[in-house]
C-alpha positions in Angstrom: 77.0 68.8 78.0 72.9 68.2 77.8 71.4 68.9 74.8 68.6 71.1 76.9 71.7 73.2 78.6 73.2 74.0 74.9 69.5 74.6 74.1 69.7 77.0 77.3 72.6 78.8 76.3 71.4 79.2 72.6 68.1 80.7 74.0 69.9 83.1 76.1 72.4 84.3 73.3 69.2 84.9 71.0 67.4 86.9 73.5 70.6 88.9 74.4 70.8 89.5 70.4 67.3 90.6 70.3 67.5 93.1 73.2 70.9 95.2 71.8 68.7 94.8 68.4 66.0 96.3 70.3 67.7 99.4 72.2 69.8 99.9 68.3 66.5 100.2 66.8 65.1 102.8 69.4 67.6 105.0 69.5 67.5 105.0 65.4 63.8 105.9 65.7 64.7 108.4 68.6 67.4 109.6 66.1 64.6 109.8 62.9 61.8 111.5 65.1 64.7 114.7 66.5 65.5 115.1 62.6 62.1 115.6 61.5 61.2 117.8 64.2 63.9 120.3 63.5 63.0 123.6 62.4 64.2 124.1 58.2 66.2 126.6 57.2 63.7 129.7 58.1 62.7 131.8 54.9 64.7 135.1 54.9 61.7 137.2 54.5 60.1 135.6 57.4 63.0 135.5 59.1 63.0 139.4 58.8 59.3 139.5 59.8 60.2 137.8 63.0 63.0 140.3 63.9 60.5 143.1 63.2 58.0 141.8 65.2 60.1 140.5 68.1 61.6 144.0 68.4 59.0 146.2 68.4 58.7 148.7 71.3 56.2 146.8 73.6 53.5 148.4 75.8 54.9 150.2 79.4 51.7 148.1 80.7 53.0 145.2 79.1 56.5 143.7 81.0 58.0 140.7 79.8 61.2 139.3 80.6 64.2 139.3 77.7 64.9 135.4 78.8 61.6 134.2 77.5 60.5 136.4 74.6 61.3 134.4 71.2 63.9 135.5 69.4 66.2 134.8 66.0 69.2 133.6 66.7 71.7 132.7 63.5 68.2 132.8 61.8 66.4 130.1 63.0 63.7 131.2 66.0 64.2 130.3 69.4 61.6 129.8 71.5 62.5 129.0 75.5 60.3 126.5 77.2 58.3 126.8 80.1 59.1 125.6 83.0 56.8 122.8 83.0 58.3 121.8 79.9 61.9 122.1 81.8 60.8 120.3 84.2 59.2 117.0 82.6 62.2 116.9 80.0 64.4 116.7 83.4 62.3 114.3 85.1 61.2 112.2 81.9 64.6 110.7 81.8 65.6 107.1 82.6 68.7 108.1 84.1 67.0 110.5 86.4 64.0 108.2 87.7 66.8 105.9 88.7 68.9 108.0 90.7 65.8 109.1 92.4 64.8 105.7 93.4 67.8 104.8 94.5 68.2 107.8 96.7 64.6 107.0 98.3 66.2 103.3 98.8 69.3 104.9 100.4 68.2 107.3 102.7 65.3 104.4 103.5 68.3 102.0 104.7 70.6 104.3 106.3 70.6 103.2 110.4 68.8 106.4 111.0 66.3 105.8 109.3 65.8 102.2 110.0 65.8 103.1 113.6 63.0 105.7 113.0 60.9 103.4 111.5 61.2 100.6 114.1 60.6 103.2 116.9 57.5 104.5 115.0 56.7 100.5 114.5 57.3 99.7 118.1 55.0 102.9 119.3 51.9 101.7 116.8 52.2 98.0 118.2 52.2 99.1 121.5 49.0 102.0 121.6 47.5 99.1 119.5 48.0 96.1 122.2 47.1 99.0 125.0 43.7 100.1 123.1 42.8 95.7 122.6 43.4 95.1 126.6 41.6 98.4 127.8 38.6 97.2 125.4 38.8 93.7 127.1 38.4 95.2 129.9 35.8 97.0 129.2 33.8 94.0 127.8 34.4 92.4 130.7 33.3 95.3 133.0 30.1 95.1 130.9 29.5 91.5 131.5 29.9 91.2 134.8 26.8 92.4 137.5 27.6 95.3 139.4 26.2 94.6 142.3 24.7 91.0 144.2 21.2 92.3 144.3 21.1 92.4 140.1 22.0 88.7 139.9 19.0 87.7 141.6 17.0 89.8 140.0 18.7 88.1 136.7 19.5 91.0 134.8 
């Protein structure tokens, strides 16, 4: 073997290295970041606050659903997200932009579909070629006299 094809093979290995290094690393960080954003253990005092407060009797005028009030559960505080927040979470993910795509590509090359979209092709390309030769013709209509008394005149 070459010297530039080991060289080629070394490069490769390093950047294949570099890229499982990479994802490692993020999913660490993603790993770090959950951590710190998990609620501590909630005071007991405020932890009894909360249950006062979330179970007050609440205005007639007033209805809110049970699902989406905040509430203390094994005493940390729940709060449900919106479903916005639902939503982009679902959405957000890798997995799920993929399989999207690639349903958009699969239902875009399924014969059906082809067919559609050479019809809809063919249709376009046909008013198109059909509006160019009426204007033609028009031009031409235009350009010629009308009569043999205006080519005399020269007009």
């Amino acid at each position: 073997m070459s010297t530039e094809v080991v060289i080629l093979v070394a490069t490769a290995v390093l950047a294949a290295v570099a890229i499982c290094a990479a994802l490692i690393a993020v999913r660490a960080v993603r790993r770090i970041t959950r951590a710190e954003t998990a609620l501590p253990a909630p005071d007991p005092a405020v932890t009894r606050a909360a249950e006062i407060v979330l179970h007050e009797p609440e205005a007639p005028a007033a209805v809110v659903s049970d699902e989406l009030v905040p509430r203390v559960v094994e005493g940390r505080l729940v709060v449900p997200p919106s479903e916005q927040q639902v939503v982009q979470a679902a959405l957000g993910r890798p997995g799920v932009r993929l399989s999207v795509y690639a349903h958009g590509f699969a239902h875009a090359l399924r014969a059906e579909s082809r067919d559609r979209i050479a019809a809809m092709m063919r249709r376009e390309f046909r008013r198109r070629r059909r509006e160019r030769l009426q204007a033609g013709r028009r031009a031409v209509r235009s350009a010629r006299p009308s009569s043999p008394s205006d080519e005399w005149l020269g007009s």
